[in-house]
ZADO-1210 file (C-alpha; in nm, 4 decimals, padded with zeros to 6 digits):
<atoms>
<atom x="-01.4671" y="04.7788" z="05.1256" code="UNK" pos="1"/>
<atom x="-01.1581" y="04.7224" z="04.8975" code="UNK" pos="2"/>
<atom x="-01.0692" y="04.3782" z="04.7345" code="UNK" pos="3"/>
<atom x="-00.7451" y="04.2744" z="04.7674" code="UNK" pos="4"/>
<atom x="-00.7211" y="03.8888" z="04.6707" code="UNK" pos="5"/>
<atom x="-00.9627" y="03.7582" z="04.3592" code="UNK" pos="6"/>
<atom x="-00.8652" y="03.4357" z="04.1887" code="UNK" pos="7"/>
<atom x="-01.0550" y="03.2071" z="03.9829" code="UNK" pos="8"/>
<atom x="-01.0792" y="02.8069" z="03.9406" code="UNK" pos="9"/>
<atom x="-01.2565" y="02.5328" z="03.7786" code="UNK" pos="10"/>
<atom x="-01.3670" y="02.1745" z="03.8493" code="UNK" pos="11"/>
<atom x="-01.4272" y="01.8914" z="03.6103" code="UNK" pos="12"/>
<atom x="-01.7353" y="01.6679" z="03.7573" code="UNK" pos="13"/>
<atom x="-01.8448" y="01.3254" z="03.6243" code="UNK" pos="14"/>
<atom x="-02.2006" y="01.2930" z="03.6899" code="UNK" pos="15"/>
<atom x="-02.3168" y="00.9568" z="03.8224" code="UNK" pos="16"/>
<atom x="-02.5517" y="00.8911" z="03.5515" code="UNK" pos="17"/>
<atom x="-02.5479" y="01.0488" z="03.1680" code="UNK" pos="18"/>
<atom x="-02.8411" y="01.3071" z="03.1470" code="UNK" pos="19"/>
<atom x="-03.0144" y="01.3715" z="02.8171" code="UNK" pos="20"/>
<atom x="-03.2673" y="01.6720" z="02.7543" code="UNK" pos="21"/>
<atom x="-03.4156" y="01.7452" z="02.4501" code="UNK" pos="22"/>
<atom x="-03.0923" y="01.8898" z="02.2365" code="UNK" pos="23"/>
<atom x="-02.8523" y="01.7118" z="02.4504" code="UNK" pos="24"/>
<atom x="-02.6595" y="01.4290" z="02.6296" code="UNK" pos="25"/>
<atom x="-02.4536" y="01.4985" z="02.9565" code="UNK" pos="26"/>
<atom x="-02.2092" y="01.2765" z="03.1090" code="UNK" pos="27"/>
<atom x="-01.9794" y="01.5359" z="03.2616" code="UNK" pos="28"/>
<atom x="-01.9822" y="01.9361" z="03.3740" code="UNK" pos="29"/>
<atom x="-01.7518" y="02.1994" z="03.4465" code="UNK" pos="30"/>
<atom x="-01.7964" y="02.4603" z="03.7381" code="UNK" pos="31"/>
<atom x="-01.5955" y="02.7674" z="03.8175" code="UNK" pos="32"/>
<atom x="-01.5550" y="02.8789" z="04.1248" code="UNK" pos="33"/>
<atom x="-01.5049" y="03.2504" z="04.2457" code="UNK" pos="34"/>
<atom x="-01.2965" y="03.3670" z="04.5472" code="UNK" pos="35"/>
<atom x="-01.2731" y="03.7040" z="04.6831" code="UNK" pos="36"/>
<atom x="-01.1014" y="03.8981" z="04.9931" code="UNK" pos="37"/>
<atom x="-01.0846" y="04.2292" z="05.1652" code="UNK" pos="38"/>
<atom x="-00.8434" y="04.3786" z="05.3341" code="UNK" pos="39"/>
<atom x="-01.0387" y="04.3094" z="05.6426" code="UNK" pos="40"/>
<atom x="-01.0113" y="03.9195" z="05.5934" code="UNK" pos="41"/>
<atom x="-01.3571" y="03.8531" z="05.5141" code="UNK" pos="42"/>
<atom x="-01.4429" y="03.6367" z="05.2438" code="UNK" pos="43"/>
<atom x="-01.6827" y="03.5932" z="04.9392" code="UNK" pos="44"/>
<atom x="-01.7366" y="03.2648" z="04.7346" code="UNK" pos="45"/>
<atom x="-01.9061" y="03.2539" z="04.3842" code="UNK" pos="46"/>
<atom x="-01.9616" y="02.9978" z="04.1283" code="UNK" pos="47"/>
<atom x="-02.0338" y="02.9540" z="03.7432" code="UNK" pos="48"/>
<atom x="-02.1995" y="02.6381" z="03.5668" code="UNK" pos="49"/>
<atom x="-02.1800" y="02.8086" z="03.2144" code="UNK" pos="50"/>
<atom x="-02.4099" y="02.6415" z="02.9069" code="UNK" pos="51"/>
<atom x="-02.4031" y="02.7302" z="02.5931" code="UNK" pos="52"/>
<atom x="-02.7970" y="02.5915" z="02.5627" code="UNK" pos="53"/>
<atom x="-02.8635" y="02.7862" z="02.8718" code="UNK" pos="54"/>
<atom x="-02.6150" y="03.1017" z="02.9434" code="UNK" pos="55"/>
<atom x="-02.5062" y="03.1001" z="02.5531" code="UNK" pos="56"/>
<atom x="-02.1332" y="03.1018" z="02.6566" code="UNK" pos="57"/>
<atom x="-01.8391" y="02.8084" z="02.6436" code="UNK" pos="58"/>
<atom x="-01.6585" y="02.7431" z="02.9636" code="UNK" pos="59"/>
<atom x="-01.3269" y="02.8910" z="02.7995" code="UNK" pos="60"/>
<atom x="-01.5283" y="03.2523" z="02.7626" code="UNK" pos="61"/>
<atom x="-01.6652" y="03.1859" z="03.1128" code="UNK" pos="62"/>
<atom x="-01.3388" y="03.1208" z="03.2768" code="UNK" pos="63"/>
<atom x="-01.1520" y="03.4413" z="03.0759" code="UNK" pos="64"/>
<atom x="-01.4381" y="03.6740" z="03.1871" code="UNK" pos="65"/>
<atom x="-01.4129" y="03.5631" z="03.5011" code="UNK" pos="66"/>
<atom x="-01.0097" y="03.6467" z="03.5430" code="UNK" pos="67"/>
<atom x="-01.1328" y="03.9510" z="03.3739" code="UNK" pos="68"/>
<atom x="-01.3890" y="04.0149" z="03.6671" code="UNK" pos="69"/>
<atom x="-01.1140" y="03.9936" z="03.9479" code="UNK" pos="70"/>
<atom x="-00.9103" y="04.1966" z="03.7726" code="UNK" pos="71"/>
<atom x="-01.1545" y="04.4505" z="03.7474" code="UNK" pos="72"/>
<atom x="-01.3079" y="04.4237" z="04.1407" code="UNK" pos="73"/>
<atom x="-00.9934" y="04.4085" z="04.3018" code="UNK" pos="74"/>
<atom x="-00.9334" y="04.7829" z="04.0381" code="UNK" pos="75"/>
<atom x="-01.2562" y="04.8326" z="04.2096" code="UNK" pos="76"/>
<atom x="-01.4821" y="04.8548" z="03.9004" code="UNK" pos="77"/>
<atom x="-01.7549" y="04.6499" z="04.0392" code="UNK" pos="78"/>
<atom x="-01.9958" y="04.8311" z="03.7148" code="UNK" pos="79"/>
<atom x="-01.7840" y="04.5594" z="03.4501" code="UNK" pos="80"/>
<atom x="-02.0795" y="04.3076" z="03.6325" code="UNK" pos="81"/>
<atom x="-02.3061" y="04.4782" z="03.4222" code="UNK" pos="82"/>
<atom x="-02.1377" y="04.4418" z="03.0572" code="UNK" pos="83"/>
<atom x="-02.0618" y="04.0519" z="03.1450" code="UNK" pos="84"/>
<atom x="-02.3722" y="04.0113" z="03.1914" code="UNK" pos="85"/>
<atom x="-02.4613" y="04.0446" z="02.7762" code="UNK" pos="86"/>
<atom x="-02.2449" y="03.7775" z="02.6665" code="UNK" pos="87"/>
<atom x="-02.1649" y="03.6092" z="02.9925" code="UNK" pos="88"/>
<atom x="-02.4242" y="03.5789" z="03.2623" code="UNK" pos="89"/>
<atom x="-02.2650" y="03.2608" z="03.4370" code="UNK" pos="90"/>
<atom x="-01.9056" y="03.4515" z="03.4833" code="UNK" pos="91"/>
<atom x="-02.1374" y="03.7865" z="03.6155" code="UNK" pos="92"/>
<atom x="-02.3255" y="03.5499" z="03.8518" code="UNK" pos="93"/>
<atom x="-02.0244" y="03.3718" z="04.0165" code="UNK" pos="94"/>
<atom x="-01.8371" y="03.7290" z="04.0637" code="UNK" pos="95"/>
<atom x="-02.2337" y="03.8993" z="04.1931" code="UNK" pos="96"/>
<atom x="-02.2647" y="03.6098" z="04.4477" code="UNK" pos="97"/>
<atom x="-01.9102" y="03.6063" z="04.6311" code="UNK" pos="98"/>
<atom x="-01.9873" y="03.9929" z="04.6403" code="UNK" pos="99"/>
<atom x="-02.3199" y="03.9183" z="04.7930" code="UNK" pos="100"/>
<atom x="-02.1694" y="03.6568" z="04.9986" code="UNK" pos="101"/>
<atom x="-01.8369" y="03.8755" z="05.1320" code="UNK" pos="102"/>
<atom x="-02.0792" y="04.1777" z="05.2125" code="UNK" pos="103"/>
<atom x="-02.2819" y="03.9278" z="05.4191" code="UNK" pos="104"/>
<atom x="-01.9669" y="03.7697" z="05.6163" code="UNK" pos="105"/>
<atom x="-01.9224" y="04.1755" z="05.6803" code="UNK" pos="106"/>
<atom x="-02.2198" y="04.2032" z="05.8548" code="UNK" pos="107"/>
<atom x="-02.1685" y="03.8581" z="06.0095" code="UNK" pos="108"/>
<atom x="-02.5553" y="03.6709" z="05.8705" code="UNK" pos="109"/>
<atom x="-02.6049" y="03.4519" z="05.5957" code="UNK" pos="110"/>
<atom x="-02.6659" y="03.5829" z="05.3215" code="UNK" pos="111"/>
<atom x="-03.0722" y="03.5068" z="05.2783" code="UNK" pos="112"/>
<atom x="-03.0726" y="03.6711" z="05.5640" code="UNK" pos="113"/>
<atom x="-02.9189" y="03.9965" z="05.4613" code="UNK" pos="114"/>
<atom x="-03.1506" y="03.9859" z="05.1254" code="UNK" pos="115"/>
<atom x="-03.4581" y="04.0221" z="05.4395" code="UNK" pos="116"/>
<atom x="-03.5704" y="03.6121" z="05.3590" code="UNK" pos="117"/>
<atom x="-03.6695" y="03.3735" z="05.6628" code="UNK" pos="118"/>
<atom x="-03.5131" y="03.0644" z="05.6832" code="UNK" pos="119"/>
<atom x="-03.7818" y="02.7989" z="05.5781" code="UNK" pos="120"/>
<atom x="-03.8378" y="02.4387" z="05.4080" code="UNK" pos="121"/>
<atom x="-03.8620" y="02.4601" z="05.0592" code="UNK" pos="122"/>
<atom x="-03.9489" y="02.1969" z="04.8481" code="UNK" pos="123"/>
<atom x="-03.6737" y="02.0469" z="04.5839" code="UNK" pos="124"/>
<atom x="-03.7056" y="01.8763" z="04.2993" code="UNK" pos="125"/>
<atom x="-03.5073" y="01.5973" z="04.1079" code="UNK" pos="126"/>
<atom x="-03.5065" y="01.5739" z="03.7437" code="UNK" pos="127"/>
<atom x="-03.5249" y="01.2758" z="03.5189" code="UNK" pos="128"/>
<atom x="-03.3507" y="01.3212" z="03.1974" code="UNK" pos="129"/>
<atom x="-03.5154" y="01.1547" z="02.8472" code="UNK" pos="130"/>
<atom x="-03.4986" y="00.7736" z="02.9153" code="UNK" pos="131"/>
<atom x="-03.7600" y="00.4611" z="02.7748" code="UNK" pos="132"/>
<atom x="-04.0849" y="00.4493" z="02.9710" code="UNK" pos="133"/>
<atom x="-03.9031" y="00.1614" z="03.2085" code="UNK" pos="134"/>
<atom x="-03.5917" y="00.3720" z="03.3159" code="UNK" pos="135"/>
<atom x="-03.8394" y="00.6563" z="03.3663" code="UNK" pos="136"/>
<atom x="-04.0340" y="00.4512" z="03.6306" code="UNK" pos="137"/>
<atom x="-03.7037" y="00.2771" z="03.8049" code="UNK" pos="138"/>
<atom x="-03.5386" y="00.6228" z="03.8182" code="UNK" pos="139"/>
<atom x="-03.8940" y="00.7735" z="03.9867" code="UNK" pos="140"/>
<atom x="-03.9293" y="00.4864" z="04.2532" code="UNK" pos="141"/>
<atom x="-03.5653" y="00.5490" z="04.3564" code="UNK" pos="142"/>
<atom x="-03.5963" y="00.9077" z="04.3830" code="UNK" pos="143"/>
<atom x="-03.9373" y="00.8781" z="04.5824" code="UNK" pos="144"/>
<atom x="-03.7353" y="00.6315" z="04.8031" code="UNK" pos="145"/>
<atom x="-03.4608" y="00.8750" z="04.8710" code="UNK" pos="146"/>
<atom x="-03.6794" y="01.1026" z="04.9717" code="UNK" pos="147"/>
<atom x="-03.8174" y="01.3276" z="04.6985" code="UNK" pos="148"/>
<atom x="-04.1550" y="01.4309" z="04.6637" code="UNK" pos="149"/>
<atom x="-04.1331" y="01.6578" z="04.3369" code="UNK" pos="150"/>
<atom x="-03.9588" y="01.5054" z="04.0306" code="UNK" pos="151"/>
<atom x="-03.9085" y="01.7243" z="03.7310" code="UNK" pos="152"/>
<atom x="-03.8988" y="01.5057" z="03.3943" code="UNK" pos="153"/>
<atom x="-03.7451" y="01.5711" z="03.0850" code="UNK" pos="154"/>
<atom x="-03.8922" y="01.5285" z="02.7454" code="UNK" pos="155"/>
<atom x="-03.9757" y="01.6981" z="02.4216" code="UNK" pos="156"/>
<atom x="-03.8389" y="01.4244" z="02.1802" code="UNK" pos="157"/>
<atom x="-04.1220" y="01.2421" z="02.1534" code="UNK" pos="158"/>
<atom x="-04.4809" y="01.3776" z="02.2666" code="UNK" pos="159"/>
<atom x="-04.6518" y="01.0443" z="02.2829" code="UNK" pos="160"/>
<atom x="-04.4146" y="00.8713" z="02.4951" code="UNK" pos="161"/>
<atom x="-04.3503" y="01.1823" z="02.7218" code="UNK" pos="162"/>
<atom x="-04.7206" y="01.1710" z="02.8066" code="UNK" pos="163"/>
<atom x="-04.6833" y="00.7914" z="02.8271" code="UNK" pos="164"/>
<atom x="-04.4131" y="00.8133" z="03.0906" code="UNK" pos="165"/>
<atom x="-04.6200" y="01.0931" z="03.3254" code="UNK" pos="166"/>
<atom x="-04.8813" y="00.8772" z="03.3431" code="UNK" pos="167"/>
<atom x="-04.6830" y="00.5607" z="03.4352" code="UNK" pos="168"/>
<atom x="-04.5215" y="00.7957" z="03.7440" code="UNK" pos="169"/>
<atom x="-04.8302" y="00.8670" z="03.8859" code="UNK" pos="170"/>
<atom x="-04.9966" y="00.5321" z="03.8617" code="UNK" pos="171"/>
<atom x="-04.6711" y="00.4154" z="04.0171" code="UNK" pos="172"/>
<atom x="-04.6078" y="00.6604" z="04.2475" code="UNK" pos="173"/>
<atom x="-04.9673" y="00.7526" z="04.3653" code="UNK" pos="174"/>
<atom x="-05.1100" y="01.1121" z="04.3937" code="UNK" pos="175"/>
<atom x="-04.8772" y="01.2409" z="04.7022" code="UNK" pos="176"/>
<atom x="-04.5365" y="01.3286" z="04.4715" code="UNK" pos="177"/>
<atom x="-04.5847" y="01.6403" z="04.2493" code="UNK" pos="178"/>
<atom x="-04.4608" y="01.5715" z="03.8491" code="UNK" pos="179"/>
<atom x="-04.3174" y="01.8741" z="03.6450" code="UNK" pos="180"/>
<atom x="-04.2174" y="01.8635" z="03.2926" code="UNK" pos="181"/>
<atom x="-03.9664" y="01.9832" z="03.0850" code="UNK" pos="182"/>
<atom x="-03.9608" y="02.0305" z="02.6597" code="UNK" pos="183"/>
<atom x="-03.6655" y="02.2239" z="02.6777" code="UNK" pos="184"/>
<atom x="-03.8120" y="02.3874" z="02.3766" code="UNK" pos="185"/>
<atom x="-03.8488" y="02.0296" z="02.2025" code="UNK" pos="186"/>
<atom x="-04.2784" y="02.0594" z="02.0770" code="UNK" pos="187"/>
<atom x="-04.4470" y="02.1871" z="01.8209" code="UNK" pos="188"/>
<atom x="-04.7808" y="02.3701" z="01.8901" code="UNK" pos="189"/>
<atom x="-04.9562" y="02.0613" z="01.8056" code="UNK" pos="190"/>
<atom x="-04.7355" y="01.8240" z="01.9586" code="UNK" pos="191"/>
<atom x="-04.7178" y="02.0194" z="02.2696" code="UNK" pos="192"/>
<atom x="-05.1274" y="01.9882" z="02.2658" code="UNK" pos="193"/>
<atom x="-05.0824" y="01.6477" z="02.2031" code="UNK" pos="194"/>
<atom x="-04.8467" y="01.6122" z="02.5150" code="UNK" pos="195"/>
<atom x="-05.0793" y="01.7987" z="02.7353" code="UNK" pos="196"/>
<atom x="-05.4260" y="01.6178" z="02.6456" code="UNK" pos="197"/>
<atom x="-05.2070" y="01.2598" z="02.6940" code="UNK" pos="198"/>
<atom x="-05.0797" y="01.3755" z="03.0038" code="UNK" pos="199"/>
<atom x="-05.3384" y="01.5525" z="03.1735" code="UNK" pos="200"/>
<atom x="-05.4565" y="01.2532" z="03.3876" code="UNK" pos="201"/>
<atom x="-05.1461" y="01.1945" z="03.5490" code="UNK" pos="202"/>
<atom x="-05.2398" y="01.5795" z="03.7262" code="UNK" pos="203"/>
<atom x="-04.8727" y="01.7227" z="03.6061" code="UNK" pos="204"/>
<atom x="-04.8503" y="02.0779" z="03.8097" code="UNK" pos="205"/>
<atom x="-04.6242" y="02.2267" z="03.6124" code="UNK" pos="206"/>
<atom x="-04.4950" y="02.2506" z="03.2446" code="UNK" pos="207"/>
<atom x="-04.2009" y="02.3919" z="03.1542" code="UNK" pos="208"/>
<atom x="-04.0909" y="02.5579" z="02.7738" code="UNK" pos="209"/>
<atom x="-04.3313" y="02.3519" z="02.5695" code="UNK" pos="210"/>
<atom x="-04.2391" y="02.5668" z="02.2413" code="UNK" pos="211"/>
<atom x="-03.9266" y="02.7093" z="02.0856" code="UNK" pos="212"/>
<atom x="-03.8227" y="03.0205" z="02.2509" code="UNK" pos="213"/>
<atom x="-03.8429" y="03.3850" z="02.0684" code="UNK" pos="214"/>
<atom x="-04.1496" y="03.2146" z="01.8866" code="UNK" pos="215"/>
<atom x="-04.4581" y="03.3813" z="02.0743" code="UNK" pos="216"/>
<atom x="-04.7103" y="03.2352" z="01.8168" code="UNK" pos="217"/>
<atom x="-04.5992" y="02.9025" z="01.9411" code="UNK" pos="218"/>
<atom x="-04.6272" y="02.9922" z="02.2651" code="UNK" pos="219"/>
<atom x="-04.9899" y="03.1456" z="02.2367" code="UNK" pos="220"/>
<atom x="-05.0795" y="02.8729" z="02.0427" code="UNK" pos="221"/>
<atom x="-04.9385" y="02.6153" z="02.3591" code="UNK" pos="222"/>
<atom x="-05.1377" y="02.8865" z="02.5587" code="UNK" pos="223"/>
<atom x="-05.4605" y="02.8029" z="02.3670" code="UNK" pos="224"/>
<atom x="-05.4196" y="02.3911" z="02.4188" code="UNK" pos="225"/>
<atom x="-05.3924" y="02.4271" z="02.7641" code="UNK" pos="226"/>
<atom x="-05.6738" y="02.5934" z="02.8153" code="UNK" pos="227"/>
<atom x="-05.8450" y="02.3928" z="02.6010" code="UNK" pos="228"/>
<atom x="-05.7950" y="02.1119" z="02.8942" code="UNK" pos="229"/>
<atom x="-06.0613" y="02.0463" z="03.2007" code="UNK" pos="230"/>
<atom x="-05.8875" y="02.1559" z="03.5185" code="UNK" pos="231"/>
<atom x="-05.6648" y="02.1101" z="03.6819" code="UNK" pos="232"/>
<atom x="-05.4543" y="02.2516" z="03.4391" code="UNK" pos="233"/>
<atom x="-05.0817" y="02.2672" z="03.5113" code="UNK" pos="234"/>
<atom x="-04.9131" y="02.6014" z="03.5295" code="UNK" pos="235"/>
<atom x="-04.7042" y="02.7256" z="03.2094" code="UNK" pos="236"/>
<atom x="-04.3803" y="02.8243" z="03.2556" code="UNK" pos="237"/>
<atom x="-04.1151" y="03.0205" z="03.0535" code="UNK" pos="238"/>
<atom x="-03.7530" y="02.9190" z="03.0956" code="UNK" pos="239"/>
<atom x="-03.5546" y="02.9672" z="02.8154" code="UNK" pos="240"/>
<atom x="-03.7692" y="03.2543" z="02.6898" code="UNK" pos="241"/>
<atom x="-03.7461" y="03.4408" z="03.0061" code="UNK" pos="242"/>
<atom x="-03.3462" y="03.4789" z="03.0349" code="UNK" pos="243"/>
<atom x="-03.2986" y="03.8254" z="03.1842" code="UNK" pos="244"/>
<atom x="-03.5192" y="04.0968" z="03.2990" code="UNK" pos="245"/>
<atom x="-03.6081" y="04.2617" z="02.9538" code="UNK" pos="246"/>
<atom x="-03.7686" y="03.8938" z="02.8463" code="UNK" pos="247"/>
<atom x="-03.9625" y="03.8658" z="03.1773" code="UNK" pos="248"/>
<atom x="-04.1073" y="04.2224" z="03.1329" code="UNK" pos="249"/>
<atom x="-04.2410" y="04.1163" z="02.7587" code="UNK" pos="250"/>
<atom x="-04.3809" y="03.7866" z="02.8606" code="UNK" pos="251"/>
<atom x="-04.5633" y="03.9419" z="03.1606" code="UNK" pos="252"/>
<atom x="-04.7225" y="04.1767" z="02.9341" code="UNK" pos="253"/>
<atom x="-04.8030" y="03.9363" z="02.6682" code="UNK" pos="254"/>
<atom x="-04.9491" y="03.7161" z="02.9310" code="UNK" pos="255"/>
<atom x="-04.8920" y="03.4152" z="02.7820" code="UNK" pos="256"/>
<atom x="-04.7609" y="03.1653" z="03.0887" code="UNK" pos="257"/>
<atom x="-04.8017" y="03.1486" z="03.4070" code="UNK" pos="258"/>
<atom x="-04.4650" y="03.2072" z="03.5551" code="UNK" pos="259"/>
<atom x="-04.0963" y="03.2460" z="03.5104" code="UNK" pos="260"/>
<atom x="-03.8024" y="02.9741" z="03.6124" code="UNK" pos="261"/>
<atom x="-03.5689" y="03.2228" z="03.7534" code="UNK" pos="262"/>
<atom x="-03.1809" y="03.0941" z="03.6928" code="UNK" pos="263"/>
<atom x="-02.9034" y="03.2737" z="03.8259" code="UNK" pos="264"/>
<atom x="-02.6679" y="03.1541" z="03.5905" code="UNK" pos="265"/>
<atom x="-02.8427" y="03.2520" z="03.2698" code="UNK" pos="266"/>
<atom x="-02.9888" y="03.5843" z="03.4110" code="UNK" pos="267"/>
<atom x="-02.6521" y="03.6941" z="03.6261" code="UNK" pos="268"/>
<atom x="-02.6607" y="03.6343" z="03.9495" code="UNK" pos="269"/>
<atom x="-02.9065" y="03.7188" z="04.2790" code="UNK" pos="270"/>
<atom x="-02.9314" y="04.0567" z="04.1995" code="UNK" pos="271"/>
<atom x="-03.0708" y="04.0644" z="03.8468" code="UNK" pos="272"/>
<atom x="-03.2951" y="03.7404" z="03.9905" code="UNK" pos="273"/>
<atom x="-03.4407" y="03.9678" z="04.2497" code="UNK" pos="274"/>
<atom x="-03.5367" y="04.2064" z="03.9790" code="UNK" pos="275"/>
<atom x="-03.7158" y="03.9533" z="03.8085" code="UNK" pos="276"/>
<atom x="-03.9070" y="03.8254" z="04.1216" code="UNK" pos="277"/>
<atom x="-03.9986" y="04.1890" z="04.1846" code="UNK" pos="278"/>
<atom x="-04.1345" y="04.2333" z="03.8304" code="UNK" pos="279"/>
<atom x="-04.3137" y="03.8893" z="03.8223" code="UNK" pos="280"/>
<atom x="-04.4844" y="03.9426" z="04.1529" code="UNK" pos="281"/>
<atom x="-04.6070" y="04.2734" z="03.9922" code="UNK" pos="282"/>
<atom x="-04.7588" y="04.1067" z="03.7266" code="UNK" pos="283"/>
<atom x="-04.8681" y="03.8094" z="03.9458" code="UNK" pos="284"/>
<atom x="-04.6483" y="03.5265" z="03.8102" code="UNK" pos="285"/>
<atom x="-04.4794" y="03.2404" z="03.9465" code="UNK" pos="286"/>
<atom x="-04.1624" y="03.1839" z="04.0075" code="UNK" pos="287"/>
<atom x="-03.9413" y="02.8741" z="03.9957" code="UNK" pos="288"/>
<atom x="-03.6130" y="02.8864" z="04.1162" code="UNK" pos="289"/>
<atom x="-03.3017" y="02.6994" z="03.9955" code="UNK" pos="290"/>
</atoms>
């Protein structure tokens, strides 16, 4: 297989509605797109949604590493995925996914099905970004009335009113849509416990980077307040603390959560996330995708 055509593009998107998590508000986003061809004529399509919160690099350094990157494949030094990976995971996982996608086309399946998956119904969530505890409900009915039976909240500003605004969702929504949470690192220990004893009749399933990240006594100490709650107790997960496959394999042997959100942009691309689902299932943690 030898590259022959490798260009690079971005797209300026106004979202619908300005998001705010707990260090900031969105109104827009940028994406960078990946395109790749052999000199068979098959094809390979990639793309980047760099964060400096999230992947730690600026769209600018995202968009030169990845006209960097199609230099390099079409020179066919597919091993330069590895060193953008360090500083630039998006750029890595645009370029790893049109490779993954062109070797596919090759053997003429999709590519889950090359990776050995079954095609099945998975269950996707919506997220609700830090609004008052009225927005938070009108956003949830509309969601639920569109069709979505998981809704993902964001929070970490304010522990009392996050828990407020769980337990508004359920009593509005009833016991049949599943709530996550997100702190996007936003708690201290104690306000995190604070969250979780407010919120724990509203049955959330699953809580998301209650602590700062690289701060394990934090996180042991989040650890401790959940289990200091009756079950059901929602499952603990690491996001920003579990970036690439090195942070996964020290949280899984601390065993301090419960599982691992898996993001191909900050950990570069499908093959470094299928390293990490291979490690988590070893150490019997959960994954959530996104």
């Amino acid at each position: 297989m030898r590259i022959v055509e490798a260009h690079s593009w971005g797209v300026d998107f106004k979202l619908r509605e300005p998001y705010t998590i707990a260090y900031e508000t969105y109104d827009a986003a940028t994406n960078l797109f990946v395109h790749i061809r052999d000199e068979d004529g098959h094809e390979g399509f990639g793309c980047a949604s760099p964060a400096p919160e999230v992947t730690h690099e600026t769209v600018s350094a995202c968009r030169t590493m990845l006209a960097d990157l199609c230099t390099a494949v079409m020179e066919g030094e597919d091993g330069e995925l590895a060193s953008a990976c360090a500083a630039t995971p998006a750029a890595a996982a645009a370029m790893d996914m049109a490779l993954h996608d062109l070797r596919a086309r090759m053997l003429g399946v999709p590519v889950y099905a090359m990776l050995g998956a079954e095609y099945g119904a998975v269950a996707t969530s919506i997220t609700i970004g830090i609004n008052d505890l009225e927005q938070t409900r009108s956003l949830g009915r509309r969601h639920v009335a569109a069709g979505f039976r998981a809704l993902k909240v964001k929070g970490g500003l304010d522990a009392e009113l996050d828990g407020a605004r769980m337990l508004a969702l359920r009593a509005d929504l009833g016991d049949e849509v599943e709530l996550r949470f997100d702190a996007n690192e936003g708690y201290r220990p104690e306000e995190a416990a604070s969250f979780l004893e407010t919120s724990w009749p509203a049955n959330v399933a699953v809580v998301e980077q209650l602590s700062p990240r690289d701060d394990p006594e934090a996180l042991a100490a989040v650890r401790g307040a959940l289990h200091a709650q009756p079950s059901p107790r929602p499952a603990l997960l690491a996001d920003e603390d579990a970036v690439g496959v090195r942070d996964v394999a020290s949280i899984a042997a601390a065993g301090s959560v419960d599982g691992v959100v898996v993001k191909l942009m900050k950990c570069g691309g499908i093959a470094a996330a299928l390293e990490i689902d291979s490690l988590a299932a070893r150490a019997s943690l959960r994954n959530m995708v996104s």
